[in-house]
The first five atom37 places (N, CA, C, CB, O) and aatype in JSON, in Angstrom:
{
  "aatype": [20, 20, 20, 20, 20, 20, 20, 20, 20, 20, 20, 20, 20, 20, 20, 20, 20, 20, 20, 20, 20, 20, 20, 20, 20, 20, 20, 20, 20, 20, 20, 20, 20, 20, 20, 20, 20, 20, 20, 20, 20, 20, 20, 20, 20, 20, 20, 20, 20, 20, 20, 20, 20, 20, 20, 20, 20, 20, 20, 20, 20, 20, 20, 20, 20, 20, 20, 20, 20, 20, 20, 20, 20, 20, 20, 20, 20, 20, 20, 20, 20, 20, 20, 20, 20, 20, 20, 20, 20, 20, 20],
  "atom_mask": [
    [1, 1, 1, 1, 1],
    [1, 1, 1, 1, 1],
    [1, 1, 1, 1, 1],
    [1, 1, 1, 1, 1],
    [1, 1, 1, 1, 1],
    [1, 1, 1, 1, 1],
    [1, 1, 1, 1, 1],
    [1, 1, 1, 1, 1],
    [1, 1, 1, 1, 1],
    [1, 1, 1, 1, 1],
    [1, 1, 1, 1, 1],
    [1, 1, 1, 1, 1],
    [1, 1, 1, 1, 1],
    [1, 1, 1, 1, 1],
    [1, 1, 1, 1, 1],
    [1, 1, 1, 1, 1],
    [1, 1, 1, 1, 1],
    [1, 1, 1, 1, 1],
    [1, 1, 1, 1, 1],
    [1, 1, 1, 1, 1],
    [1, 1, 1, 1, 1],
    [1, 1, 1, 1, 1],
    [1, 1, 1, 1, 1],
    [1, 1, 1, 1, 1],
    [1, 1, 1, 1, 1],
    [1, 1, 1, 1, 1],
    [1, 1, 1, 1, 1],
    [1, 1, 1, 1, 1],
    [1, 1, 1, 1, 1],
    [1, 1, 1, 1, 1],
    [1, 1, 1, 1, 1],
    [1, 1, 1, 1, 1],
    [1, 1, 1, 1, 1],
    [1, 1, 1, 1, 1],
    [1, 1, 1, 1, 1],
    [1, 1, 1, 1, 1],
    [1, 1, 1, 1, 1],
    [1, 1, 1, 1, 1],
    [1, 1, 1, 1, 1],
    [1, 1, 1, 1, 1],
    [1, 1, 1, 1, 1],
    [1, 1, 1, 1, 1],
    [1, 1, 1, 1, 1],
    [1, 1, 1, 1, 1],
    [1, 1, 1, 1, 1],
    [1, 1, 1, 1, 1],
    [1, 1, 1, 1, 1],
    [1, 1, 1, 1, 1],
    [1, 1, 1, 1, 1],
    [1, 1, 1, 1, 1],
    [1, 1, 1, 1, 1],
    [1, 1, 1, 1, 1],
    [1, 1, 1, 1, 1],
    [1, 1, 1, 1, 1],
    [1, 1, 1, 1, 1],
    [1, 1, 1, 1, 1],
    [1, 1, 1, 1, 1],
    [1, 1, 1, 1, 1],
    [1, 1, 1, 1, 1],
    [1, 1, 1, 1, 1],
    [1, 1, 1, 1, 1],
    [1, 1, 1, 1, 1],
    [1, 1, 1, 1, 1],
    [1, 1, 1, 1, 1],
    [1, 1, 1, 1, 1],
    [1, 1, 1, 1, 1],
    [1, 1, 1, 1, 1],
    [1, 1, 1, 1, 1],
    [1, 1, 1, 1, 1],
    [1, 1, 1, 1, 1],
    [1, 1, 1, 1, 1],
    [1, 1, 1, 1, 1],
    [1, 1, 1, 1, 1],
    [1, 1, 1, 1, 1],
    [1, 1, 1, 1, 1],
    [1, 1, 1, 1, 1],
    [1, 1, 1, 1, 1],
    [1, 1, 1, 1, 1],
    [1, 1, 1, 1, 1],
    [1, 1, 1, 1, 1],
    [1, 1, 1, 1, 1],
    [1, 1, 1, 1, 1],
    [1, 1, 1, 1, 1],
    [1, 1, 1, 1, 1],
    [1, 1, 1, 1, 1],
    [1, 1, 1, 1, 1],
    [1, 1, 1, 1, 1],
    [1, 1, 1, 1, 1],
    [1, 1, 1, 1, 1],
    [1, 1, 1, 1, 1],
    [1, 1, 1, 1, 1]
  ],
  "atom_positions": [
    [[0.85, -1.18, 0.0], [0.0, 0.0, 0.0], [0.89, 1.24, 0.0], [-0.96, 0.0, 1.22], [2.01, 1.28, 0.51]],
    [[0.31, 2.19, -0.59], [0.96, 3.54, -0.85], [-0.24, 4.62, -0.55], [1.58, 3.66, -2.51], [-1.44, 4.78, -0.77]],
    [[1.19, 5.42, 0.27], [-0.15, 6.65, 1.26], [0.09, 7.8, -0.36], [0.78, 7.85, 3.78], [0.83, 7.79, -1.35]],
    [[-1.12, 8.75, 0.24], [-1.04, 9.8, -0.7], [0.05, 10.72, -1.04], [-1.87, 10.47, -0.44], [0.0, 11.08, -2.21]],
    [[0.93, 11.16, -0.4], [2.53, 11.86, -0.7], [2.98, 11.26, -1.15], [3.49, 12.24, 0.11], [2.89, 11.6, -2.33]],
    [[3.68, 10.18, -1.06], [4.35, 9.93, -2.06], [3.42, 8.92, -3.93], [5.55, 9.06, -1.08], [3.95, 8.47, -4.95]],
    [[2.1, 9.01, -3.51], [1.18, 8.7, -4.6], [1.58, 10.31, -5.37], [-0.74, 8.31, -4.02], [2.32, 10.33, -6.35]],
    [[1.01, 11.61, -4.8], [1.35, 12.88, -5.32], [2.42, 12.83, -6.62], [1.96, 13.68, -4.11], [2.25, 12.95, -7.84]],
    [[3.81, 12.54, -5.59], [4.88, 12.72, -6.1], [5.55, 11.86, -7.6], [5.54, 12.55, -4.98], [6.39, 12.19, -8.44]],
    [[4.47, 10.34, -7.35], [4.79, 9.66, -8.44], [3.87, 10.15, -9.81], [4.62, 8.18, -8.04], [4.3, 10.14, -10.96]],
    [[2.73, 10.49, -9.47], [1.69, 11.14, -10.39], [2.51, 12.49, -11.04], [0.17, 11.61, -9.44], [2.32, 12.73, -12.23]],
    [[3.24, 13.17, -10.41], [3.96, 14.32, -10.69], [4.81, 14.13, -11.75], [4.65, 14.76, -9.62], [4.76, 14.79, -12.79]],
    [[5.84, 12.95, -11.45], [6.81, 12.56, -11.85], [6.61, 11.74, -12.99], [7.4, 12.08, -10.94], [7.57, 11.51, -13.72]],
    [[5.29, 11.2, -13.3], [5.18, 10.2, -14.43], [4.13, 11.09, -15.27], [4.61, 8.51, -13.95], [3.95, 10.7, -16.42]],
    [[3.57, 11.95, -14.97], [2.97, 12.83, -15.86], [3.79, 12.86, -17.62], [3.07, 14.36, -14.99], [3.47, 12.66, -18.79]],
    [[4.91, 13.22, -16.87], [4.95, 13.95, -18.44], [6.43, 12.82, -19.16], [5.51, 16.31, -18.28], [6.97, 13.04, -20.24]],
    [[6.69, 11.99, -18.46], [7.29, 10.28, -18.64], [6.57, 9.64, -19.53], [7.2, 9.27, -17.31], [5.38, 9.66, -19.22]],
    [[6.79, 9.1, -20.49], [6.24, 7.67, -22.06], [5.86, 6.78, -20.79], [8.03, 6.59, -23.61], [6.19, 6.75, -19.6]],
    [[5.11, 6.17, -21.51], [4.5, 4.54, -21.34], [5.88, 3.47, -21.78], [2.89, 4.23, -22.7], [6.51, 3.48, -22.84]],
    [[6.02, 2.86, -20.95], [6.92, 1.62, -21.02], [6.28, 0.46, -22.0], [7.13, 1.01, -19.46], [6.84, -0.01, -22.99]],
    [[4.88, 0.07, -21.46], [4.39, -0.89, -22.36], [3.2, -0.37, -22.82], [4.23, -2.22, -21.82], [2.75, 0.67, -22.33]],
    [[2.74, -0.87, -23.54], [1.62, -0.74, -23.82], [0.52, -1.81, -24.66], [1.81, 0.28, -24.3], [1.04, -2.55, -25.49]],
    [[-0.77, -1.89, -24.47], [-1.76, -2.8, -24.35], [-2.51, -2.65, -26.12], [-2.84, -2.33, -22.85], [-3.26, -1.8, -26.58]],
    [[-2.29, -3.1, -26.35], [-3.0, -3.23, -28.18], [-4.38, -4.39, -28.51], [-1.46, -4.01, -29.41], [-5.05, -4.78, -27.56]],
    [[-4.64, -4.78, -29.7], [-5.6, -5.27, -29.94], [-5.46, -6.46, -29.53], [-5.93, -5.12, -31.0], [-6.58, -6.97, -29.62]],
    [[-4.3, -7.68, -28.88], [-4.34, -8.51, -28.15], [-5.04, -8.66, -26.8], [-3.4, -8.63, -28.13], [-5.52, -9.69, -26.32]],
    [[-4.99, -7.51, -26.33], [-5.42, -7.38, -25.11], [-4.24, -7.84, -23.81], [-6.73, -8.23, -25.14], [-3.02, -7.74, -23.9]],
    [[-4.88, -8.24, -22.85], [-4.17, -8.43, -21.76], [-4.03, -10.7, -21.96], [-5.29, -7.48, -20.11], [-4.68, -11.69, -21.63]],
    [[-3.3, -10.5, -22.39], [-2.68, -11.76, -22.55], [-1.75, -12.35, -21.18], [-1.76, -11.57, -23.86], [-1.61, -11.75, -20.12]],
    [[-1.12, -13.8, -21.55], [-0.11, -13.85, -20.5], [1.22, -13.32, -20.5], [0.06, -14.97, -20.24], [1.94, -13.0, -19.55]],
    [[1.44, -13.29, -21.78], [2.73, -12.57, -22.54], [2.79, -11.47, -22.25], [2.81, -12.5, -23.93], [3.88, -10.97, -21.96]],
    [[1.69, -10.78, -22.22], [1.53, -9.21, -21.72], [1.58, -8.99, -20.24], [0.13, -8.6, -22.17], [1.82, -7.87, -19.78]],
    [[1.35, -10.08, -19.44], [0.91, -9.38, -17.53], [2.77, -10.33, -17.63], [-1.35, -10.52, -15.86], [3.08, -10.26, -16.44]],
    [[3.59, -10.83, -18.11], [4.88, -11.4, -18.18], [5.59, -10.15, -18.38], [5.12, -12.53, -19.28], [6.48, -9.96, -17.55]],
    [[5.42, -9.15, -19.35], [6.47, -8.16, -19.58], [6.34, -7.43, -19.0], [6.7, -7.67, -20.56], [7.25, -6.62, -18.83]],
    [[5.13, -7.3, -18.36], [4.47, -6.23, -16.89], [5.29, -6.3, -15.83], [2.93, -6.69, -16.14], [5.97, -5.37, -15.42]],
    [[5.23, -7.69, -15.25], [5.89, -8.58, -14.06], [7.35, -8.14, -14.29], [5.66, -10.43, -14.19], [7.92, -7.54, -13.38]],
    [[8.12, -8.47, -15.71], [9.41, -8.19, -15.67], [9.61, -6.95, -15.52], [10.05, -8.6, -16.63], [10.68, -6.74, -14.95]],
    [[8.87, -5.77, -15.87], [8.89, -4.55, -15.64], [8.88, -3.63, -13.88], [7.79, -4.35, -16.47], [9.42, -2.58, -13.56]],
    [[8.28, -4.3, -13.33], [7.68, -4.6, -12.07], [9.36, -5.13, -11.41], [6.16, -5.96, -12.2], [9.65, -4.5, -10.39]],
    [[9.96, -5.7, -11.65], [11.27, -6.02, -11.2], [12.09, -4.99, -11.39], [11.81, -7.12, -11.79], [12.53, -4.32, -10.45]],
    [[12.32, -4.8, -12.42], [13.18, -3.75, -12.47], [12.69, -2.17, -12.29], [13.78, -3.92, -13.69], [13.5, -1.28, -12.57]],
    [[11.46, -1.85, -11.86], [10.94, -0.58, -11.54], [9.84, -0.58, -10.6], [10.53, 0.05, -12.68], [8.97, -1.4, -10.89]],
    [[9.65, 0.07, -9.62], [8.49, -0.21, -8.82], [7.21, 0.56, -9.4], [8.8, 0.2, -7.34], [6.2, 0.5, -8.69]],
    [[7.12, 1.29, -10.6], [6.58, 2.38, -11.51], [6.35, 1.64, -12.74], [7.58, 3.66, -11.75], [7.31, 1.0, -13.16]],
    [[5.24, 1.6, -13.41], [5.07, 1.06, -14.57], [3.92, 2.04, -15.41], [4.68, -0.47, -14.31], [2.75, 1.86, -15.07]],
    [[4.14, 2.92, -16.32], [3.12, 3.65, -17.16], [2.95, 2.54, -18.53], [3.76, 5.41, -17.62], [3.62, 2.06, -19.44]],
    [[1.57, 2.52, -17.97], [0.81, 1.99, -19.33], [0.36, 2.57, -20.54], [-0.23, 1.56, -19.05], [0.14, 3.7, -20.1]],
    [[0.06, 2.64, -21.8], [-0.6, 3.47, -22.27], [-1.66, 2.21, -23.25], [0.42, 4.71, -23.0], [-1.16, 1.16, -23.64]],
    [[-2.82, 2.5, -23.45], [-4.1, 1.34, -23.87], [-4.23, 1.98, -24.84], [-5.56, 1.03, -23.01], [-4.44, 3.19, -24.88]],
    [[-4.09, 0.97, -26.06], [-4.48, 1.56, -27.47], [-5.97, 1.79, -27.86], [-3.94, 0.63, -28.51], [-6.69, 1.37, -26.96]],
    [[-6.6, 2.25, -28.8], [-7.89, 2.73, -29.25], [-8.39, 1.39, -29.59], [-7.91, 3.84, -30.46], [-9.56, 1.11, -29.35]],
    [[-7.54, 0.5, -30.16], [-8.18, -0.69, -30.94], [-8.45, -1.52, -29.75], [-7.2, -1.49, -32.14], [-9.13, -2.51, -30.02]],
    [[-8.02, -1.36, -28.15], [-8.74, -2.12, -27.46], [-9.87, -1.49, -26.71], [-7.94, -2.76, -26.72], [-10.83, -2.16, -26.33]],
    [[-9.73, -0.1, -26.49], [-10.09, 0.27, -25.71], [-12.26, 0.13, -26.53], [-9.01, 1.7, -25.32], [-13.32, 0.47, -26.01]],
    [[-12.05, -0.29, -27.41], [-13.38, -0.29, -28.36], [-14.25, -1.38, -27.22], [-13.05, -1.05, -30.36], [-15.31, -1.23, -26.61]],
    [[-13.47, -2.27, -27.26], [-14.08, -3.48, -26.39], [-14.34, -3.3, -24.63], [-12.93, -4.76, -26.6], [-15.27, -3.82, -24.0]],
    [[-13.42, -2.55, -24.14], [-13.45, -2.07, -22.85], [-12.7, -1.0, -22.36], [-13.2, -2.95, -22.15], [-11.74, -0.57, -23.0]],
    [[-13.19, -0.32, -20.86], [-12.5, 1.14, -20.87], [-11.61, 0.38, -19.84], [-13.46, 2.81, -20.37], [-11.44, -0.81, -19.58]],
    [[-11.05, 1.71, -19.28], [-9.58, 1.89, -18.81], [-9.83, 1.35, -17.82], [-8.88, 3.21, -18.64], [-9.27, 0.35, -17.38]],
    [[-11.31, 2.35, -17.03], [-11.27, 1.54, -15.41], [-11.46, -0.28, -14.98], [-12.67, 2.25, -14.58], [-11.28, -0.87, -13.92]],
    [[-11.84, -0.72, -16.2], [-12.09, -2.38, -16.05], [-10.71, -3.15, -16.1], [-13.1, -3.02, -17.38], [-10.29, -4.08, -15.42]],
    [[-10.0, -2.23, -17.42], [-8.66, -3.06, -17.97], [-7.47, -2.48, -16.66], [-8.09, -2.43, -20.01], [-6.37, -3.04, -16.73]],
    [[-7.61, -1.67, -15.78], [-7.03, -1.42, -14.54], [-7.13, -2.18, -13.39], [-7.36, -0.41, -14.21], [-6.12, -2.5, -12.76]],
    [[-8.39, -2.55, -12.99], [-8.9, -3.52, -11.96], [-8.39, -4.92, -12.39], [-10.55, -3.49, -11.86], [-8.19, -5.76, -11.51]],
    [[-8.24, -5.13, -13.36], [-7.97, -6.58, -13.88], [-6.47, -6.8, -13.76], [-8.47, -6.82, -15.47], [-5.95, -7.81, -13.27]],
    [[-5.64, -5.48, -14.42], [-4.03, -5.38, -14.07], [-3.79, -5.66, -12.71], [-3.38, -3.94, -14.33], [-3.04, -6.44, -12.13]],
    [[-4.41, -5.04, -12.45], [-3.79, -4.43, -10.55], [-4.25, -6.2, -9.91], [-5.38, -2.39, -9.34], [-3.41, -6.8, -9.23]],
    [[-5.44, -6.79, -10.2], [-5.44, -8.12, -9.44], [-4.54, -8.83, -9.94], [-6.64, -8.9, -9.43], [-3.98, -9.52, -9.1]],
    [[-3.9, -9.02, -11.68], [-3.36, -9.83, -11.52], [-1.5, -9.8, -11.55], [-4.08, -10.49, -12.32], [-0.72, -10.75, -11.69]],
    [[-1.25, -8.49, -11.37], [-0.19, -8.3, -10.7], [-0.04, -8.32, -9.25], [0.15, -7.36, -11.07], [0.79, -8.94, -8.59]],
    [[-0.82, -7.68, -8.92], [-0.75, -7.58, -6.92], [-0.72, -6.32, -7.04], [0.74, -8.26, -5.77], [-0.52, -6.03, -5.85]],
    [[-0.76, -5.15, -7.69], [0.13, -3.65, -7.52], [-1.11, -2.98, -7.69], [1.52, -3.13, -8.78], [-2.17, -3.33, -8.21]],
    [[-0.54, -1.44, -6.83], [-1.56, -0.54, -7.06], [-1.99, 0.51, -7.95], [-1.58, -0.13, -6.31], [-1.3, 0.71, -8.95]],
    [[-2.92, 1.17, -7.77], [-3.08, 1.43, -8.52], [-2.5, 3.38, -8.34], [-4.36, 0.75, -8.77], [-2.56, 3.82, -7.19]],
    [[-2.09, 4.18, -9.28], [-1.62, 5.47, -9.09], [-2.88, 6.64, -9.5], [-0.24, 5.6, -10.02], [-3.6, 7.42, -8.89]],
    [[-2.66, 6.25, -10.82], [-3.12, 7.38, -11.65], [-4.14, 6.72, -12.8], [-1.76, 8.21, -12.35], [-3.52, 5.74, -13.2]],
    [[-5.4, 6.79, -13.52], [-5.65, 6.77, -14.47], [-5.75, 8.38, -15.12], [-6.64, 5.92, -14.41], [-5.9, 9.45, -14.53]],
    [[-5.59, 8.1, -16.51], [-5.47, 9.67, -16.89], [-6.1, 9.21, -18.51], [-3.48, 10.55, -16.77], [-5.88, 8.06, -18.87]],
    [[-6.44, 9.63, -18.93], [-6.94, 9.48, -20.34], [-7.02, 7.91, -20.9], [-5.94, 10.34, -21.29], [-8.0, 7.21, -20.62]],
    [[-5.67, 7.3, -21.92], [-5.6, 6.36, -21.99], [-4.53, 5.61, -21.26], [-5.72, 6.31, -22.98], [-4.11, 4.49, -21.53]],
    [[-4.19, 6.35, -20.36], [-2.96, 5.64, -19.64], [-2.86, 5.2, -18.15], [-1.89, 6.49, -19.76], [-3.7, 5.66, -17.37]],
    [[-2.01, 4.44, -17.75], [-2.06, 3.96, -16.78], [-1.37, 3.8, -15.89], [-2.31, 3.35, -16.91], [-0.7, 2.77, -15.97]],
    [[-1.17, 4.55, -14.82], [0.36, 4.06, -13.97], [-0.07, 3.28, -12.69], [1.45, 5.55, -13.35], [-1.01, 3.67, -12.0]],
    [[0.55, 2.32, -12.44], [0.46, 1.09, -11.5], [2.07, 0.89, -10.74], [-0.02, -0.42, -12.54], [3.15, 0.96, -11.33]],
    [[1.88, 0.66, -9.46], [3.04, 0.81, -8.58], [3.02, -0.61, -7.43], [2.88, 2.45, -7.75], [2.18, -0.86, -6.56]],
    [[4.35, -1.43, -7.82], [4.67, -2.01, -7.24], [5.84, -2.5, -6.3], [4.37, -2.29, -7.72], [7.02, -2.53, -6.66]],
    [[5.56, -2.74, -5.55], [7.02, -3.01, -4.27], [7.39, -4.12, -4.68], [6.77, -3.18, -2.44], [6.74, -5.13, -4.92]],
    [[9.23, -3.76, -4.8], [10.01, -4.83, -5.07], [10.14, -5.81, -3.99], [11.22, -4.39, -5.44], [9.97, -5.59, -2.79]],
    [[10.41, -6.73, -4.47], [10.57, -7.91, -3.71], [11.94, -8.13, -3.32], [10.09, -9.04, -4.41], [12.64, -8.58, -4.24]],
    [[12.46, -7.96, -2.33], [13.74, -8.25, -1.93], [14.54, -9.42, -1.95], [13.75, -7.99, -0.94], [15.68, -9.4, -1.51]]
  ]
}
């Protein structure tokens, strides 16, 4: 869990930061929550950005709830089509 200051500070900071991965007409595959996970290792910060060709089938707030369960991580920011999700490394 993450309190609101430092939620602030990451919303601040990833504002104006690219999307690392991003979600296309495949959807959320296993291949896809895999490059998440590896992402998730090496960053406790992950910006998503959800393409148009999925977003036809479902919006952001569903394809968020579904990330966040099946990573474990929380959730930061939704903002238009994007997504930032925050997870604690594992030591």
């Amino acid at each position: 869990m993450i309190t609101k200051k430092p939620k602030l500070k990451i919303r601040k900071e990833f504002s104006i930061k690219k999307p690392t991965i991003w979600i296309g007409k495949n959807g959320i595959t296993e291949e896809f929550i895999g490059q998440l996970l590896k992402q998730f290792e090496k960053n406790e910060i992950v910006k998503i950005k959800i393409l148009k060709s999925f977003l036809k089938i479902h919006n952001t707030f569903e394809i968020s709830k579904k990330l966040i369960k099946q990573t474990n991580s929380t959730l930061i920011e939704i903002k238009g089509h994007n997504i930032i999700l925050f997870r604690k490394r594992k030591i």
